[in-house]
MIZAVO-319899 format. One line per 3 residues: for each residue y, z, x of N, C-alpha, C. Coordinates in Angstrom, 2 decimals, decimal comma, always signed. Each point is the difference from the previous one (the first is absolute). Example, Ala and Ser with C-alpha at 12.3 -4.5 7.8 and 13.67 -1.06 7.14 Angstrom:
BEGIN
-5,69:+7,80:+13,19:+1,19:+0,00:-0,89:+1,20:+0,00:+0,90  +1,05:-0,72:-0,35:+1,19:+0,06:+0,82:+1,09:+0,73:-0,77
This chain:
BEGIN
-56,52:+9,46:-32,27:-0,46:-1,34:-0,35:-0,13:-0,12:-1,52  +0,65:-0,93:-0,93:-0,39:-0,81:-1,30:-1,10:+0,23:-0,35  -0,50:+0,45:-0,59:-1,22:-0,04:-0,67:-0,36:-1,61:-1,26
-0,75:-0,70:+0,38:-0,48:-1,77:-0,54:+0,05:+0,85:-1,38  +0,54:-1,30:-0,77:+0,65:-0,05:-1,52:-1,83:+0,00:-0,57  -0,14:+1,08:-0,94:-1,44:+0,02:-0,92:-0,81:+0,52:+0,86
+0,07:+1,10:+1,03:-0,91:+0,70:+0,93:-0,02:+1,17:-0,21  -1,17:+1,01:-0,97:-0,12:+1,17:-0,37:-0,99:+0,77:+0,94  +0,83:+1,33:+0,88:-1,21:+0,60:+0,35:-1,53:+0,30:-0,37
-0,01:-0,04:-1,40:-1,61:+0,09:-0,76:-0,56:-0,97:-0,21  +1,00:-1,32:-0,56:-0,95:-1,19:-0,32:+0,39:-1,12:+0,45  +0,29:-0,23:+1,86:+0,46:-0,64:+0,62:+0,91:-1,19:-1,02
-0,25:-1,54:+0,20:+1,33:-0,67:-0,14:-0,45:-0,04:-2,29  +1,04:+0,09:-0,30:-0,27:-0,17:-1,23:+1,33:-1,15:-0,69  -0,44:-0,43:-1,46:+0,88:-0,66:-0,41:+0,07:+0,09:-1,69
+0,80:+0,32:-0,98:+0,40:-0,19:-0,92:+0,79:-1,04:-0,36  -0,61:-0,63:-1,31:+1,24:-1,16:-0,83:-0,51:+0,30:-1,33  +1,08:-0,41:-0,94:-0,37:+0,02:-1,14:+0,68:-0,85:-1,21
-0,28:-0,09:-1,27:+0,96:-0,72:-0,41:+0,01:+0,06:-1,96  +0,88:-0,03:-0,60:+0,00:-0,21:-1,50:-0,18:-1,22:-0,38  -1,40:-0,30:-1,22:-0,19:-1,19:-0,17:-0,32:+0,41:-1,60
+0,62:-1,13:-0,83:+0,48:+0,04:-0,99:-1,42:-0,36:-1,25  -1,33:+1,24:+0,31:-1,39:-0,16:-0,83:-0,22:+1,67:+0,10  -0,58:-0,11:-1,11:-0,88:+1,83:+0,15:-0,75:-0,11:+0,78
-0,64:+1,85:+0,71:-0,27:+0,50:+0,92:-1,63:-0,79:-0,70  -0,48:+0,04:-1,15:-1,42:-0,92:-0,40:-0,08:-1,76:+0,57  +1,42:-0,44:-0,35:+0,20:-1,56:+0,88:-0,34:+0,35:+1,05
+0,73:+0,97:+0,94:+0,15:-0,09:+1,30:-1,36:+0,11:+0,48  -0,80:+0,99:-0,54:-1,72:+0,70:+0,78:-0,51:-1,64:-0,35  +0,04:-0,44:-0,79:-0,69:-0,98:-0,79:+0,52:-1,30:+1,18
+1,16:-0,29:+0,56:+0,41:-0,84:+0,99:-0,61:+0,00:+1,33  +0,12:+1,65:+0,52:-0,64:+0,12:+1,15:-1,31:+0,03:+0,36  -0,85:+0,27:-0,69:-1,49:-0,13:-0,37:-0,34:-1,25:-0,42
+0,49:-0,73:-0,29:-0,44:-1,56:-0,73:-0,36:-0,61:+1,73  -1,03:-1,13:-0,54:-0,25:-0,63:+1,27:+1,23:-0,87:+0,72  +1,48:-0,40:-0,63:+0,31:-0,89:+0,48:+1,16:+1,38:+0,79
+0,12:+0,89:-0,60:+0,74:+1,41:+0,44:-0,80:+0,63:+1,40  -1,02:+0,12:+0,00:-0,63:+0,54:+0,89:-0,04:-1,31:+1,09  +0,06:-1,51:+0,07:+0,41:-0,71:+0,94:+1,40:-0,10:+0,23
+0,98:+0,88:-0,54:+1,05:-0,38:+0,75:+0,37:+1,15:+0,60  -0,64:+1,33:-0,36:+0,21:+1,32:+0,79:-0,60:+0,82:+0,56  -1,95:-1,11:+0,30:-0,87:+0,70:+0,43:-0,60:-0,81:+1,28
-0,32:-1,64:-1,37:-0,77:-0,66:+0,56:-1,16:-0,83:-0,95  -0,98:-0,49:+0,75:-0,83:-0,52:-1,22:-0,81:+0,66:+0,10  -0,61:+0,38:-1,46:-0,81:+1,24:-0,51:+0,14:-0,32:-1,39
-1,10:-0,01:-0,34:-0,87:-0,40:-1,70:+0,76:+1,45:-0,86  -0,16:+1,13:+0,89:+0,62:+1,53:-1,20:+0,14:+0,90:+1,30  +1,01:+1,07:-0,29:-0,33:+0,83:+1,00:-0,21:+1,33:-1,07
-1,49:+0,61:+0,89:-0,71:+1,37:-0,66:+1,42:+0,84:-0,31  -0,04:+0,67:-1,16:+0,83:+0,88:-0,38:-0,77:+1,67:-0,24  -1,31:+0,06:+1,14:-0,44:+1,42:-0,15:+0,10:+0,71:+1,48
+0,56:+0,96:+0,28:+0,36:+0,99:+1,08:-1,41:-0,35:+0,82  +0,72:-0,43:+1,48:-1,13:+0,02:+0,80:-0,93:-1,27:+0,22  -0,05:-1,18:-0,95:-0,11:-2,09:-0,33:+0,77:+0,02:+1,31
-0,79:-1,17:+0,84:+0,31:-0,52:+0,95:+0,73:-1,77:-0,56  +0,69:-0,26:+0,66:+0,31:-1,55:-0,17:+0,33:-0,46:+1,15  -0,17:-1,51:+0,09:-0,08:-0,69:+0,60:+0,92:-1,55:-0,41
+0,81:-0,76:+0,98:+0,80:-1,22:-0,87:-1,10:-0,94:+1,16  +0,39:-1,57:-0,53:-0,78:-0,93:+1,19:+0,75:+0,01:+0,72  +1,43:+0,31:+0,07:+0,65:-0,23:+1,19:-0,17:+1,48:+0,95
-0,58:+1,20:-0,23:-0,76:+1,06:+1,04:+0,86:+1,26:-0,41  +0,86:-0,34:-0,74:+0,40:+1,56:-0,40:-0,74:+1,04:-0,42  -0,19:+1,03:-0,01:-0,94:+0,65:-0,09:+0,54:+1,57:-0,51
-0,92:+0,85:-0,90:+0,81:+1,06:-0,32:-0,87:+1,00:-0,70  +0,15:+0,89:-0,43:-0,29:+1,21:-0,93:+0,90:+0,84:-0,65  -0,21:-0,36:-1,26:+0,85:+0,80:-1,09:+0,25:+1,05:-0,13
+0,85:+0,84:-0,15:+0,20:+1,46:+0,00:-0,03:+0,96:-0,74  +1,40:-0,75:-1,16:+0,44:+0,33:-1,01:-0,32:-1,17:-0,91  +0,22:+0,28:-1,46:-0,46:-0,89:-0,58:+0,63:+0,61:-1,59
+1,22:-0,28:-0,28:+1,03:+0,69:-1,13:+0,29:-0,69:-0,86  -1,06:-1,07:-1,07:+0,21:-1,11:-0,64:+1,68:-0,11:-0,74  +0,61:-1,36:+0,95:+1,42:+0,18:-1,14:+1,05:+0,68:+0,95
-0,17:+0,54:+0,82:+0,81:+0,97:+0,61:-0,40:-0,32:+1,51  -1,39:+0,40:+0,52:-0,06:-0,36:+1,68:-1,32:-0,44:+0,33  +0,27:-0,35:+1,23:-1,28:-0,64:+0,85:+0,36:+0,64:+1,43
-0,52:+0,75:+0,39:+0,04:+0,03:+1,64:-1,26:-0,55:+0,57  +0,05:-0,22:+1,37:-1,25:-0,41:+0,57:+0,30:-0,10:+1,44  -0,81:-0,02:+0,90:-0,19:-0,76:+1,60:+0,14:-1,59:-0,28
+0,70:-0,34:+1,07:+0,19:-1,29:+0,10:-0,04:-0,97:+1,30  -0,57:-0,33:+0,66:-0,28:-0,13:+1,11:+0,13:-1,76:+0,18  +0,97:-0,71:+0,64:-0,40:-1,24:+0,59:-1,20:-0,31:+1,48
+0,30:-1,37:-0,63:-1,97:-0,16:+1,17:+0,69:+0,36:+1,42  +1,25:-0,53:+0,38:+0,29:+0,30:+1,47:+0,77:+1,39:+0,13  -0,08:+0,84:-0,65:+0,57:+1,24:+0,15:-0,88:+1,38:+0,55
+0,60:+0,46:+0,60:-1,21:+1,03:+0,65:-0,38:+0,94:-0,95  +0,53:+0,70:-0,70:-0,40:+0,58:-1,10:+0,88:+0,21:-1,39  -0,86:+0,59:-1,34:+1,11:-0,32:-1,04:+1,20:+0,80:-0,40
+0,16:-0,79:-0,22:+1,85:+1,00:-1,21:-0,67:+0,25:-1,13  +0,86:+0,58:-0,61:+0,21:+0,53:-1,05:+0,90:-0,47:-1,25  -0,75:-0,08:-0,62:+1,11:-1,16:-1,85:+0,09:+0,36:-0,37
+0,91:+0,67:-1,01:-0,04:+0,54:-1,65:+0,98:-1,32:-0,46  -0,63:+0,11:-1,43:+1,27:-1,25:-1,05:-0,11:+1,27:-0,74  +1,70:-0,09:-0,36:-0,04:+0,91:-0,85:+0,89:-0,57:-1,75
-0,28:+0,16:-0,94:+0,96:-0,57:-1,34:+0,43:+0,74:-0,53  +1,22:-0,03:+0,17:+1,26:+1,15:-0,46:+0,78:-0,57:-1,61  -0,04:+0,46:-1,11:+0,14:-0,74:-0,73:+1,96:+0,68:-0,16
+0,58:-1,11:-0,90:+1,13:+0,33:+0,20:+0,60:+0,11:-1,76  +0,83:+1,08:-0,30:+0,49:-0,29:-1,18:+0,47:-0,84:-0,78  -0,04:-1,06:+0,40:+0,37:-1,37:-0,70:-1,08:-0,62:-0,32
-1,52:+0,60:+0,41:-0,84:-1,18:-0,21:-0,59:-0,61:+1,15  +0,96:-0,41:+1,03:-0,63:-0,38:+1,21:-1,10:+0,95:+1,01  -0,54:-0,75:+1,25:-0,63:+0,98:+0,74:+0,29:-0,64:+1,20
+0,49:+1,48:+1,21:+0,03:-0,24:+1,21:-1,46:-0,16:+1,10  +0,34:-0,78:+0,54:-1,80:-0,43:+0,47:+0,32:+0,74:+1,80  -0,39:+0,50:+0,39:+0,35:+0,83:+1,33:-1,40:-0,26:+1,02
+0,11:-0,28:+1,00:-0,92:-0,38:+1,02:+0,61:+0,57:+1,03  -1,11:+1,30:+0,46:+0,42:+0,85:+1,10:-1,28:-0,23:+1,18  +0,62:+0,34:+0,86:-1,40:-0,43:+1,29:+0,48:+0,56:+1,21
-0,84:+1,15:-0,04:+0,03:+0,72:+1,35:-1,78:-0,44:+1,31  +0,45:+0,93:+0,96:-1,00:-0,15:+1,17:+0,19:-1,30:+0,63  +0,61:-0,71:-0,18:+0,22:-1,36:+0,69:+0,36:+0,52:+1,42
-0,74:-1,01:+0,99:-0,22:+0,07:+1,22:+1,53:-0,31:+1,02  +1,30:-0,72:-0,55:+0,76:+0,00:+0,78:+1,20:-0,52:-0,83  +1,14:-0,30:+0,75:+1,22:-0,81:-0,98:-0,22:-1,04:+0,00
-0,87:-1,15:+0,54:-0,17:-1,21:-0,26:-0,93:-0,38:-1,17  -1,19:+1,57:-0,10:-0,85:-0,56:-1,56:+0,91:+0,67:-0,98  +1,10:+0,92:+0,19:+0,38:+0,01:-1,35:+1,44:-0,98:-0,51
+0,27:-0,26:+1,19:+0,93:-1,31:-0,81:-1,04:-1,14:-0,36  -0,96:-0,14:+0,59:-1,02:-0,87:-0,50:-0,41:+0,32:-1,19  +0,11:+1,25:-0,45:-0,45:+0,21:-1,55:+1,23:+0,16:-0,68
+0,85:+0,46:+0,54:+1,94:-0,17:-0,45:-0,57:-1,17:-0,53  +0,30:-1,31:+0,19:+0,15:-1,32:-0,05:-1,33:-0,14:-1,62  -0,93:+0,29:+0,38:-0,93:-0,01:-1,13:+0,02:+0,42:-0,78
+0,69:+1,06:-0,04:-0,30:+1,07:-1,43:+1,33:-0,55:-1,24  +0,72:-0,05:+1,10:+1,93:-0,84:-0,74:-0,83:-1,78:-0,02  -0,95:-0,54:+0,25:-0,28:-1,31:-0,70:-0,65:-0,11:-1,14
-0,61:+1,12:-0,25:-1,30:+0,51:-0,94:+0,57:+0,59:-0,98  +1,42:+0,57:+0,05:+0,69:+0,50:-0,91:+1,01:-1,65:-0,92  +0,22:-0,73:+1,51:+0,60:-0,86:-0,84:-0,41:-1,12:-0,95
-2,23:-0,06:+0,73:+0,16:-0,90:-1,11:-0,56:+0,82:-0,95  -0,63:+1,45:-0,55:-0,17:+0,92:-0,99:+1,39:-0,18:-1,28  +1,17:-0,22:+0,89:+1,18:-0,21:-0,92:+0,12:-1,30:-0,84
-0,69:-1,12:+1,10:+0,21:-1,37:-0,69:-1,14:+0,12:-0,96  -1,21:+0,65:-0,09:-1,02:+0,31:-0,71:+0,66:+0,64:-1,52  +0,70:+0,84:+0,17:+0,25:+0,97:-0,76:+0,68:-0,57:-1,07
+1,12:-0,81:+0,24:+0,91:-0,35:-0,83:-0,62:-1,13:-0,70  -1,70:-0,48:-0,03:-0,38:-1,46:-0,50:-0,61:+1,21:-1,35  -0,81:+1,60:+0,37:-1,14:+0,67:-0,33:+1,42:+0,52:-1,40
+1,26:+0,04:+0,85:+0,89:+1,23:-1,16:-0,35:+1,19:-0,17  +0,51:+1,03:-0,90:-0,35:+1,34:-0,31:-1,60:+0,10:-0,05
């Protein structure tokens, strides 16, 4: 039998996307952390804690705990939606690139089946696209 596309024996369904967007890896931390950044790839939330172990919370019920915390470089954390039985797992990671640019990478394992991770398929590639329409107003 096929084994379902993004299904790892260790960290059941998982999903990677990523993408080159044309600001430094300081734009980029500085994008994703901003309040209008953190509503388009979190949720609504005033700041999210950047110390190992800060709980957060969005109004729409997402819910989480930070892991890692690599200013400029990463964020991992738990990530949990309100109707989900329990959480995944996030890292953003900023890969900077020799030209100047930085690759913005959103990985997410522990997801509960193939329907939440094309459900986060679908999110993570919208969050990238408008980070891009963001990017090109912010420049280098």
């Amino acid at each position: 039998m096929d084994k379902p596309v993004g299904l790892t024996k260790s960290a059941g369904f998982q999903i990677g996307v990523r993408r080159t967007l044309p600001i430094t890896p300081e734009k980029a931390w500085q994008l994703i952390l901003s309040q209008e950044g953190l509503q388009i790839w979190l949720g609504d939330l005033s700041s999210l804690p950047l110390q190992k172990g800060e709980k957060y919370r969005t109004r729409e019920g997402v819910s989480g705990e930070m892991r890692v915390v690599k200013p400029k470089e990463q964020l991992r954390m738990t990530l949990q939606n309100e109707n989900w039985t329990r959480p995944s797992t996030c890292q953003i990671r900023l890969i900077p690139t020799s030209s100047g640019k930085t690759t913005i990478s959103f990985h997410q394992e522990n997801l509960n089946s193939a329907a939440e991770r094309e459900e986060m398929k679908l999110h993570w590639e919208e969050v990238l696209q408008r980070f891009t329409e963001i990017s090109t107003v912010l420049g280098g």
